[in-house]
C-alpha positions as CSV (number, residue, x, y, z in Angstrom):
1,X,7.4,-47.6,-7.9
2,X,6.3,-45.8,-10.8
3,X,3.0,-43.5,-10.6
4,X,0.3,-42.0,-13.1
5,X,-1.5,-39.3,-12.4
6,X,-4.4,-38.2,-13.4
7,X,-6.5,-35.2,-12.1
8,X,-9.2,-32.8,-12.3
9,X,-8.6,-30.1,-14.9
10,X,-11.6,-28.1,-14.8
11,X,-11.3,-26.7,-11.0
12,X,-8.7,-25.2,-9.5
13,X,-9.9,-25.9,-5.7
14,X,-9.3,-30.2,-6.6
15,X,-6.4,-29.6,-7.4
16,X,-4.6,-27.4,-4.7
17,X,-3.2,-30.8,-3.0
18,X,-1.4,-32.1,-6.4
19,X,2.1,-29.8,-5.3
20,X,2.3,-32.2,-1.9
21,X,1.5,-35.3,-3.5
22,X,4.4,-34.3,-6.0
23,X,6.5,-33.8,-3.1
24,X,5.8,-36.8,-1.2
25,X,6.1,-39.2,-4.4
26,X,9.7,-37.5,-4.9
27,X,10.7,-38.1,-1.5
28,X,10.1,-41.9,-2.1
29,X,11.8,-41.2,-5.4
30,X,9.5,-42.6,-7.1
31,X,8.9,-42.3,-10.6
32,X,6.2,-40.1,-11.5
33,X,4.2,-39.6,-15.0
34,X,1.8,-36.8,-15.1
35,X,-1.3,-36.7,-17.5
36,X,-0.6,-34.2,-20.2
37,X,-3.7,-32.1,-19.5
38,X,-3.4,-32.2,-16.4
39,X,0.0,-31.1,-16.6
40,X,-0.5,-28.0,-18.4
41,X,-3.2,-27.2,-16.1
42,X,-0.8,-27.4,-13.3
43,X,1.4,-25.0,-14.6
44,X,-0.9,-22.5,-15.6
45,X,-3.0,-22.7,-12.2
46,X,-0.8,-23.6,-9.7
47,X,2.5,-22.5,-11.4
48,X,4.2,-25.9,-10.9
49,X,6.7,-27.5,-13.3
50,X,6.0,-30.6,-15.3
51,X,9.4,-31.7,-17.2
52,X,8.7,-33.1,-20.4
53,X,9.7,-36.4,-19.6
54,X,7.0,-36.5,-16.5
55,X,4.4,-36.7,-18.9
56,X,1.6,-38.6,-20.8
57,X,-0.9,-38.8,-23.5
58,X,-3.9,-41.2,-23.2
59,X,-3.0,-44.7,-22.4
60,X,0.6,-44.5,-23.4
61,X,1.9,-45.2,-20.4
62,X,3.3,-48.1,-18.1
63,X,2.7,-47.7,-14.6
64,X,2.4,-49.9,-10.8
65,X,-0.1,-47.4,-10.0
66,X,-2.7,-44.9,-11.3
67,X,-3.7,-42.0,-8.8
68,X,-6.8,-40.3,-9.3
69,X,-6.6,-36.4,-7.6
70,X,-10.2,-35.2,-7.6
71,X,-13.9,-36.6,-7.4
72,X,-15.6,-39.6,-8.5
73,X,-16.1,-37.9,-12.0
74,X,-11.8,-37.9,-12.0
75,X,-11.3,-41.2,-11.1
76,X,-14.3,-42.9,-13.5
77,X,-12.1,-41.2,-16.2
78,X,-8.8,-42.9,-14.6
79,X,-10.6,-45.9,-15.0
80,X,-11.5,-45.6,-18.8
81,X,-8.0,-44.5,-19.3
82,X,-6.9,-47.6,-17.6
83,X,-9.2,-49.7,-19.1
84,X,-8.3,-53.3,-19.3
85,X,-4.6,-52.5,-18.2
86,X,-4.9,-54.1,-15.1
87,X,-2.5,-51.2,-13.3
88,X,-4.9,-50.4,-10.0
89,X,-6.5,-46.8,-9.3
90,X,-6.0,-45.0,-6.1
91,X,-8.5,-42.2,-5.2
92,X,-7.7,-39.0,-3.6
93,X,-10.9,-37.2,-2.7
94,X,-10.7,-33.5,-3.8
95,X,-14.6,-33.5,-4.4
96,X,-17.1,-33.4,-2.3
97,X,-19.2,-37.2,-1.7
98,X,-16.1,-39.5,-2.6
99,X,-17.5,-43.3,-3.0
100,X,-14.9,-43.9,-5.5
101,X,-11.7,-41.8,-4.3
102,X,-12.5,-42.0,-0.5
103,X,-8.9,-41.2,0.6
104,X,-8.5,-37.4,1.8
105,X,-6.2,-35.2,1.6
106,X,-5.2,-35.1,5.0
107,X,-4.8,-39.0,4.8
108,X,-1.9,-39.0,1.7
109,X,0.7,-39.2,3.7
110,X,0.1,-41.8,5.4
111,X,-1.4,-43.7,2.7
112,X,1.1,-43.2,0.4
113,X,3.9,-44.4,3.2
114,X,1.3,-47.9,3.9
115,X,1.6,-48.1,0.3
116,X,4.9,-48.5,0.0
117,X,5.1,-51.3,3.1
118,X,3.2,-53.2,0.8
119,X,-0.1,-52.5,3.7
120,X,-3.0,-51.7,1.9
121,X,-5.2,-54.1,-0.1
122,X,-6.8,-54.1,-3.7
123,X,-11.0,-54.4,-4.6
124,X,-12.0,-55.6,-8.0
125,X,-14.9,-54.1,-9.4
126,X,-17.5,-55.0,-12.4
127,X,-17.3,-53.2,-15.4
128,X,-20.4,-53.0,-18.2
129,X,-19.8,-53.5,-21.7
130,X,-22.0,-51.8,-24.2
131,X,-22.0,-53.6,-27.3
132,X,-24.8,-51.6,-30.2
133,X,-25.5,-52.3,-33.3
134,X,-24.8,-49.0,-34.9
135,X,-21.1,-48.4,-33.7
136,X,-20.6,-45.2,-30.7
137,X,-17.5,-42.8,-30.5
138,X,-18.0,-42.8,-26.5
139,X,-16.1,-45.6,-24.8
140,X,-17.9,-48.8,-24.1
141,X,-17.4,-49.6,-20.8
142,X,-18.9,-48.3,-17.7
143,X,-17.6,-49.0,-14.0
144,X,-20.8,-47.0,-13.0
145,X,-24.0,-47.3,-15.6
146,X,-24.5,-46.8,-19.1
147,X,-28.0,-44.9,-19.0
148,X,-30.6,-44.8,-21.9
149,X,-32.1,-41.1,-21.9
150,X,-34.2,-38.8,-23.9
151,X,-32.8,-35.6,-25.1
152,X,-33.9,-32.4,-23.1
153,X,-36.6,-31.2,-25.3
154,X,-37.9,-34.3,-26.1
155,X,-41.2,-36.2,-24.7
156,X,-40.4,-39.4,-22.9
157,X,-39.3,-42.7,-24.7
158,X,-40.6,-45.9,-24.9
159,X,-37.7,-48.6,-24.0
160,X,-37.9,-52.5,-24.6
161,X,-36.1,-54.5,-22.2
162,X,-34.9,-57.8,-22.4
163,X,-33.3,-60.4,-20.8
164,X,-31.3,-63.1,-22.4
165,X,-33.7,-62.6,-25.2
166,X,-36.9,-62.9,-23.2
167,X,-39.2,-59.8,-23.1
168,X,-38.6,-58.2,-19.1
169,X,-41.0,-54.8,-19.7
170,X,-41.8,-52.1,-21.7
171,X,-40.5,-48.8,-20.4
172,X,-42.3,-45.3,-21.0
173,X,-39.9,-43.2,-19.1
174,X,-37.5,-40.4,-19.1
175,X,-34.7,-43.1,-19.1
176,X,-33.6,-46.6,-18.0
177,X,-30.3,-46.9,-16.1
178,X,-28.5,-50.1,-15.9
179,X,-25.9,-49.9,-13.4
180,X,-23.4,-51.8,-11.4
181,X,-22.8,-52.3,-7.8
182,X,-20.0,-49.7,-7.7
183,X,-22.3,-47.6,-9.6
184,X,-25.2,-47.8,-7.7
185,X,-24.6,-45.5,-5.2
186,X,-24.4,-43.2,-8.1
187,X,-27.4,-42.0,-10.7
188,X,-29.3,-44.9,-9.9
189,X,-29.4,-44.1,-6.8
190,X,-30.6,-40.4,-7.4
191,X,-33.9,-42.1,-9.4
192,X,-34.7,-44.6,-6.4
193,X,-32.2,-47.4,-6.8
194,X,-31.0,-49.6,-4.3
195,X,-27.9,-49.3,-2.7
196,X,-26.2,-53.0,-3.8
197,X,-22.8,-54.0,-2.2
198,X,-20.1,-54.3,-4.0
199,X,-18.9,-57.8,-4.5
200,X,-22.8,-59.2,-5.2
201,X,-22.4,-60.0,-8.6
202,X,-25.2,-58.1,-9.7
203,X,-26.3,-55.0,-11.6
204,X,-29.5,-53.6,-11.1
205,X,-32.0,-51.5,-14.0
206,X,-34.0,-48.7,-12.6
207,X,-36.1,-46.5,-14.4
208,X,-36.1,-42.4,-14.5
209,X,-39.4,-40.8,-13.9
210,X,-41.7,-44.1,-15.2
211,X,-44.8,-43.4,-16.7
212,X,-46.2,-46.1,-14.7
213,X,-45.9,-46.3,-10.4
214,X,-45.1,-50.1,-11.4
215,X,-42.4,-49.9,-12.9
216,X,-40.0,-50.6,-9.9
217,X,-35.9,-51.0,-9.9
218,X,-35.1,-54.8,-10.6
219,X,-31.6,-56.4,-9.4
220,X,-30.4,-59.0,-11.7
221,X,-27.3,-61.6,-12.2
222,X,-24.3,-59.6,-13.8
223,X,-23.7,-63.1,-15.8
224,X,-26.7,-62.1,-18.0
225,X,-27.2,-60.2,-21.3
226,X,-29.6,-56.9,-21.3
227,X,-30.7,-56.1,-24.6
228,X,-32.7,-52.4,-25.3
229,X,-34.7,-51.1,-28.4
230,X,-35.9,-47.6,-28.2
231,X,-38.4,-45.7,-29.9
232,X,-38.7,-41.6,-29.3
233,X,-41.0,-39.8,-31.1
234,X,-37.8,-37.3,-32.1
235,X,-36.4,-40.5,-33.2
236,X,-33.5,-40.4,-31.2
237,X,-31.9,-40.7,-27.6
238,X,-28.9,-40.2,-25.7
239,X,-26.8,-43.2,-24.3
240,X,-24.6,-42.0,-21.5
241,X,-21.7,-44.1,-20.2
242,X,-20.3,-43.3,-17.1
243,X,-21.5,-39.4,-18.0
244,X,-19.5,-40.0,-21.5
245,X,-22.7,-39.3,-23.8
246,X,-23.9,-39.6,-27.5
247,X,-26.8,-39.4,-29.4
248,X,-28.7,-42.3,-31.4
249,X,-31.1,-42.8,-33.5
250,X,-34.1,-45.2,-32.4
251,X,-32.6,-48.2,-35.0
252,X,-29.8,-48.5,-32.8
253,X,-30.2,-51.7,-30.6
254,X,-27.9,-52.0,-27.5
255,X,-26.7,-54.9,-25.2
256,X,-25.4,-54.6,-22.0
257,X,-23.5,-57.3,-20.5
258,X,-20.3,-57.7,-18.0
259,X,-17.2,-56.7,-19.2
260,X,-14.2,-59.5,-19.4
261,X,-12.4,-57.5,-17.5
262,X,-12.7,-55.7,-13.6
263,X,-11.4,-52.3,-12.3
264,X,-8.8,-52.5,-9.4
265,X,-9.7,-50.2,-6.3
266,X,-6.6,-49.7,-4.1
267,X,-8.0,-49.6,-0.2
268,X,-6.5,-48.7,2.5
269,X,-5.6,-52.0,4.3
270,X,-8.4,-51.0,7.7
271,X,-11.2,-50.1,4.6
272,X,-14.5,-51.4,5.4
273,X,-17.2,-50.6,2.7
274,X,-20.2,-50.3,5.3
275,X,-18.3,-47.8,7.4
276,X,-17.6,-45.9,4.5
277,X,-21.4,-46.3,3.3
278,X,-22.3,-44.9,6.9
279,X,-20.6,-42.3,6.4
280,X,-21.0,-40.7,3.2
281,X,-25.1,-41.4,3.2
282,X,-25.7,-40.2,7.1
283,X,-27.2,-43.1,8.7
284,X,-27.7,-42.8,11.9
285,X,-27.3,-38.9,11.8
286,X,-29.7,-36.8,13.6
287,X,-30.4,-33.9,11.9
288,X,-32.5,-32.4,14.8
């Protein structure tokens, strides 16, 4: 099998399990591609050796596999990498809460050996597409949420929501998130969202720090079109996509709408989402 990885360049600590992933991928003689920067990082941190021809730049690469060493902020960058490639995205957890990359690095081996007798299984997930009328440098497609936010110094915005072209609300707030069901267990859920399973066919819009106690998180059909106008009394805002952000200026109109394409989670074959939900959000933890 051939492998890409990709992993987390800006701490050393995430990546202190990439030398026995190396060696365990080598063993199976498999052929590996490593992520340019993440290359160099290797060999200045960890003092590991990247030949030339191990390496990558962007999305010019072919690979069965993509594997993701680090947090959920690694692997949502795997998946823009990825993009519409179809190639699936395995997550090794280096981080700390780990919804996306949920394998640990005390499980590789054993993953990477089911792997390889063909015993693990594959979850597509929805991806947003951010379409504006003013074009963006920041890529427009979110496994997570694309998120409509004022600047720091700025009082809060006023955002106009619609929904296949009929008026939803009115929005004085901080922000609006519009998430999907992988990505509500994110920043929407930090701002009161609901936790929404995965394979609902949903996406949900919640609101950061409403003016208004009404204003309440709303799920809708993933099937539908979101449209947002914006008005700022700085005349601008931030659009964040999966934590990839720019700024706009209040003529820029955006819609929101599900991408044509879906992100491939590899799972171990035993995976079950509510047990991992369990887990990583405490339920049924005393803290006494």
């Amino acid at each position: 099998m051939k492998f890409a990885i990709i992993g987390n360049i800006y701490q050393n600590e995430k990546s202190l399990h990439a030398e026995h992933l190396l060696k365990l991928l080598r063993y199976y003689k498999a052929k590996i591609m490593v992520e340019n920067a993440f290359a160099d990082f290797l060999e200045q941190e960890q003092q590991l050796s990247i030949p030339n021809d191990e390496r990558f730049e962007g999305k010019t690469f072919e690979a069965d596999m993509v594997i993701s060493l680090g947090g959920d902020g690694t692997f949502l960058k795997a998946a823009s990498i990825v993009g519409s490639r179809n190639i699936p995205i395995l997550g090794i957890n280096t981080g700390r809460l780990g919804f996306l990359a949920d394998i640990l690095p005390e499980d590789m081996d054993v993953t990477i050996d089911e792997i390889y007798a063909n015993h693990y299984k594959i979850e597509e997930r929805a991806v947003l597409q951010l379409t504006t009328s003013n074009p963006l440098s920041v890529h427009p497609f979110a496994l997570n949420e694309v998120a409509i936010l004022k600047h720091d110094s700025s009082s809060m915005i006023s955002i106009k929501a619609y929904i296949n072209h009929e008026q939803l609300n009115t929005y004085q707030a901080d922000g609006l998130i519009v998430a999907t069901p992988t990505g509500s267990t994110g920043y929407s859920l930090s701002v009161g969202g609901p936790v929404i399973a995965p394979q609902s066919k949903t996406m949900v819009i919640t609101p950061v720090a409403p003016h208004s106690l009404n204003c309440r998180p709303l799920v809708v059909k993933d099937e539908w079109e979101i449209t947002l106008e914006v008005e700022s009394r700085s005349h601008n805002f931030l659009v964040s996509v999966d934590g990839r952000s720019e700024s706009c200026d209040e003529q820029t109109r955006l819609r929101i709408s599900r991408a044509p394409y879906s992100v491939k989670l590899v799972k171990r074959f035993d995976h079950q989402y509510f047990n991992t939900l369990r887990s990583k959000m405490m339920w049924g933890a005393d803290a006494r």
